[in-house]
N, C-alpha and C positions, 0 to 999 in steps of 0.2 A: 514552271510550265503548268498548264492546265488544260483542261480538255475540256473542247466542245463539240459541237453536233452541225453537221452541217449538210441537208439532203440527206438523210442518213447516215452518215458517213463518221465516224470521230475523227478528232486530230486536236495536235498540239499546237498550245501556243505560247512562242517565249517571250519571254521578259520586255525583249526589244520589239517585237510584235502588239505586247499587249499596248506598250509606250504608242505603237503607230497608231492601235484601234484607239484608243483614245483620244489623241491628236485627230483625227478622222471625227469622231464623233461629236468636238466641240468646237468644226468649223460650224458658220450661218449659213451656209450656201444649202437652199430648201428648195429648190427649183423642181418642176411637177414635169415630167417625160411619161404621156402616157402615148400606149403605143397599142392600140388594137385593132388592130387589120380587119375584123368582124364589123367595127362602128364603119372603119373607111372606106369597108363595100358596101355598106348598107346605105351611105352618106350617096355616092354616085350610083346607087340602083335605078334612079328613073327608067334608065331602058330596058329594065327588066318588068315582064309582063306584073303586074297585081299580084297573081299566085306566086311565083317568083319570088317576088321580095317579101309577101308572108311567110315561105319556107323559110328564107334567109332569119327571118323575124323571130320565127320559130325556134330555128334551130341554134340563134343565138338564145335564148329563153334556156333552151332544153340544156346547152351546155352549161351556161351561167348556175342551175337548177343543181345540175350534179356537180360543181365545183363547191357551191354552197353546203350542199348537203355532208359531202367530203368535208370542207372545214369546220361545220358543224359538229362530226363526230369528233375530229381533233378536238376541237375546242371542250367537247363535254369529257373527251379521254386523259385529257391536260391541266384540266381544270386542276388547281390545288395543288401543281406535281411540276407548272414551269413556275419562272418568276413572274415579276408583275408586268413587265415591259412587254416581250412578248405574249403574253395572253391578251393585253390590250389590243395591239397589233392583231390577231387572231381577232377580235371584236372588230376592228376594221374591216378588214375582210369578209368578214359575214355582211356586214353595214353597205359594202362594196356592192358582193355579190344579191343581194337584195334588193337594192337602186336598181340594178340592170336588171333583175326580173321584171319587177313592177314598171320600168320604162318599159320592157318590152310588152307588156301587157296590155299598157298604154298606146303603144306605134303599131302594135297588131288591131288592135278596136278602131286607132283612125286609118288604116289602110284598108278593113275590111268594110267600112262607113262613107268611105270615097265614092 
């Protein structure tokens, strides 16, 4: 058995578990499920006034901003202290969270340009 970290949280895992994680881990199946309700209101906002969908604009920014900033500190708390995998993964994430600011940066300048 071994323990790992999940949400917080430890737990164990046996023998025949780690057999599953593995088995799991060396199918191909790479299929992308991105699910964000923020892109999918801002996609059908046309009948929202201008101001309107610059708040929405915003306040996807503002959140994006403090998830980033959040994974950020993980990442410089982590650094040197997880393995290689997940800290790459953590580099994703930031990668992630940066796209979507600077898009919004970008979709606020042409909604307020309109």
């Amino acid at each position: 058995q071994e323990l790992v970290t999940y949400k917080g949280r430890w737990h164990t895992i046996t023998d025949a578990g780690h057999s599953e994680l593995r088995r799991w881990l060396m199918q191909s199946e790479n299929r992308l499920e991105m699910r964000d309700e923020a892109i999918v209101r801002i996609f059908f906002s046309d009948d929202l006034t201008r101001q309107e969908r610059l708040k929405k604009l915003r306040d996807l920014r503002a959140e994006r901003l403090e998830s980033f900033e959040t994974l950020k500190a993980v990442h410089a708390m982590t650094r040197g202290v997880i393995t290689e995998m997940p800290d790459l993964v953590l580099d994703y994430g930031l990668g992630l969270h940066q796209y979507v600011i600077d898009w919004c940066d970008r979709a606020i300048e042409a909604v307020e340009t309109q």
